[in-house]
TIDOKE-925726 format. One line per field, with one value per atom (N, C-alpha, C): x, y, z; chain; atom name; residue in three letters. Coordinates in steps of 0.05 Angstrom, whole numbers. Last residue first. Example, Ala and Ser with C-alpha at 12.3 -4.5 7.8 and 13.67 -1.06 7.14 Angstrom:
REM residues 2
east	257, 273, 258, 264, 246, 264
north	-45, -21, 1, -114, -90, -66
up	142, 143, 157, 156, 156, 156
mol	A, A, A, A, A, A
atom	N, CA, C, N, CA, C
type	ser, ser, ser, ala, ala, ala
***
This chain:
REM residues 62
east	41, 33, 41, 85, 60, 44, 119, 124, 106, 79, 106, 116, 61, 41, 59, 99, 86, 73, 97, 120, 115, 40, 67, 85, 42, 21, 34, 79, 75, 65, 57, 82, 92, 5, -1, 32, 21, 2, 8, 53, 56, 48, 10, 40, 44, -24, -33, -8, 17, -4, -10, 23, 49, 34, -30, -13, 8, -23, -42, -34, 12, 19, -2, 6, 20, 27, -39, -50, -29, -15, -37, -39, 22, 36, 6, -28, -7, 4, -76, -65, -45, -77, -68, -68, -142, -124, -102, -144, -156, -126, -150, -128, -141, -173, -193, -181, -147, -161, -177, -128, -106, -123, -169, -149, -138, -201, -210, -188, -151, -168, -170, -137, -126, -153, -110, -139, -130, -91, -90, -106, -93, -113, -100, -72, -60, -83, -79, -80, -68, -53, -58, -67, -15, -39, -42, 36, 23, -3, 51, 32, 8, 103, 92, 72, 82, 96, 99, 59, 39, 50, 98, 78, 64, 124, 146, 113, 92, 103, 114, 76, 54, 77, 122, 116, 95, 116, 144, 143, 71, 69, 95, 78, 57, 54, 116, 123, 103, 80, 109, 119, 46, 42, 59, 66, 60, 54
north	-86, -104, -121, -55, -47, -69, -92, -71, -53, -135, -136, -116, -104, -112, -116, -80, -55, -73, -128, -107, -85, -130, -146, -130, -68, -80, -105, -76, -51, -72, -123, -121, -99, -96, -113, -125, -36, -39, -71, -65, -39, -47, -92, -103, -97, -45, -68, -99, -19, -6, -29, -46, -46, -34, -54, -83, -78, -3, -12, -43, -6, 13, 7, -40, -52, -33, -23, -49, -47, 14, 26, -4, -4, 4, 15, -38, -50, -27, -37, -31, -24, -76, -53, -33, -103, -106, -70, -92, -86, -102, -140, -128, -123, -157, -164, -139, -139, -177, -175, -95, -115, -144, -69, -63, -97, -50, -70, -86, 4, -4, -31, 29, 23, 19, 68, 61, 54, 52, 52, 49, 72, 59, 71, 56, 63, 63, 72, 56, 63, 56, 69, 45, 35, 34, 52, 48, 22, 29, 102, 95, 67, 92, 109, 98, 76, 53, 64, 121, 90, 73, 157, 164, 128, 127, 132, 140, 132, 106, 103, 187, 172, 144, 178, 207, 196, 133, 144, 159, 148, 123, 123, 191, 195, 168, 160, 184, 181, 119, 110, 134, 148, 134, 123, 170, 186, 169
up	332, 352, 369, 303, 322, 334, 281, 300, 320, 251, 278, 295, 219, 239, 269, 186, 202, 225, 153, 165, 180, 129, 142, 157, 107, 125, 144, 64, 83, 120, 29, 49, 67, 18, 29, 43, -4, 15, 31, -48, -30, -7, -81, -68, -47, -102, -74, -65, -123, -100, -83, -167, -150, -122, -191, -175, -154, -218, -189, -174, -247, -227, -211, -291, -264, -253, -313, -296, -277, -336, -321, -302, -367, -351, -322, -410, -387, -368, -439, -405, -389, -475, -488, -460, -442, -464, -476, -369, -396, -420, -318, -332, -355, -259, -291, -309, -221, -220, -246, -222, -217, -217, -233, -262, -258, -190, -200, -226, -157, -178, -187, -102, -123, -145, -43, -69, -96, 24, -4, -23, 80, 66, 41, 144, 119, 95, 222, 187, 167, 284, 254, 233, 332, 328, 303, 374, 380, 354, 372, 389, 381, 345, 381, 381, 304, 311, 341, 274, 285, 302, 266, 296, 300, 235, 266, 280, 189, 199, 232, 156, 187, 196, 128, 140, 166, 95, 106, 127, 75, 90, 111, 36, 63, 83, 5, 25, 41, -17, -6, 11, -45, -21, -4, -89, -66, -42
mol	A, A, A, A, A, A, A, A, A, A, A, A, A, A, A, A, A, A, A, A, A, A, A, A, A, A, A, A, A, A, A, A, A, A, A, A, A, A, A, A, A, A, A, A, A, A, A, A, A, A, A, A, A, A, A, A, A, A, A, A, A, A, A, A, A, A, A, A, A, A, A, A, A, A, A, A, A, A, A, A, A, A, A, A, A, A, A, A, A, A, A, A, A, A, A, A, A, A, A, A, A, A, A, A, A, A, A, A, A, A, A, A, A, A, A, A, A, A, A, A, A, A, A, A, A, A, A, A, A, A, A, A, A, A, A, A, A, A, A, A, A, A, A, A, A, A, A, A, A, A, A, A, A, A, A, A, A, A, A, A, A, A, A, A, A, A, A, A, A, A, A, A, A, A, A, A, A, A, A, A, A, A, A, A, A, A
atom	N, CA, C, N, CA, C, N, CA, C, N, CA, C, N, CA, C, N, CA, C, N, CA, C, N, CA, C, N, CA, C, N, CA, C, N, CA, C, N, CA, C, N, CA, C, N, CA, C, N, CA, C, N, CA, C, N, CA, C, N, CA, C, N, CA, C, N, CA, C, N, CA, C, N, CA, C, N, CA, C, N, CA, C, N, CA, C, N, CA, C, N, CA, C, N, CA, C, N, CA, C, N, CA, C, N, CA, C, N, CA, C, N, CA, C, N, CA, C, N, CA, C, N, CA, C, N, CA, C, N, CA, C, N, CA, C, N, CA, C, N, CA, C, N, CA, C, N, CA, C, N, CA, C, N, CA, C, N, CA, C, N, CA, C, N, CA, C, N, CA, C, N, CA, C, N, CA, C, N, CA, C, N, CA, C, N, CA, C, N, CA, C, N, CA, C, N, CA, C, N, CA, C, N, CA, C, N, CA, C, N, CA, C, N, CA, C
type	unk, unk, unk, unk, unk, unk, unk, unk, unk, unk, unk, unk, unk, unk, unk, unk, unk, unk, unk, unk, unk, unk, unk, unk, unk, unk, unk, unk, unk, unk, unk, unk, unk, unk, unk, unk, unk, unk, unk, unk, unk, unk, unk, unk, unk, unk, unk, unk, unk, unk, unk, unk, unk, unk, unk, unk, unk, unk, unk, unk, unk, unk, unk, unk, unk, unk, unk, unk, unk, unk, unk, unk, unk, unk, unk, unk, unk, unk, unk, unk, unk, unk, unk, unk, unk, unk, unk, unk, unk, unk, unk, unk, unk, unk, unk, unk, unk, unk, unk, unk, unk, unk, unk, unk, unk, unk, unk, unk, unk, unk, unk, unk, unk, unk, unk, unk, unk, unk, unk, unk, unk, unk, unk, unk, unk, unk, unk, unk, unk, unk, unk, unk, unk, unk, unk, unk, unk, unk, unk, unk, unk, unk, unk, unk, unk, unk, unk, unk, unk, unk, unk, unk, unk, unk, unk, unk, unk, unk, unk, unk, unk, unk, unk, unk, unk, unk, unk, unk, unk, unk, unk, unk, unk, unk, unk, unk, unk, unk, unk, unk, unk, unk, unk, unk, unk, unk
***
């Protein structure tokens, strides 16, 4: 879902110069449970997301 509602606010932030994004992930991605896994790497892919979003968004809005 974050990939749409990021899709959806992206054109107004980039008008007007300025927005956020806030993604919620979970502690999962720096201290991974045993027997986890697809749970650990859907929050890794969140803070991937988020943090090459963020790159790529800085250039255009700032």
């Amino acid at each position: 879902m974050d990939f749409f509602y990021t899709k959806t606010a992206r054109p107004e932030m980039i008008r007007k110069k300025n927005g956020r994004i806030i993604n919620i992930s979970s502690v999962t991605d720096k201290n991974p449970l045993p027997h986890r896994t697809p749970y650990a790497t859907s929050k890794m892919d969140i803070i991937g997301f988020t943090l090459t979003l963020a790159r790529r968004l800085d250039d255009t809005i700032l």
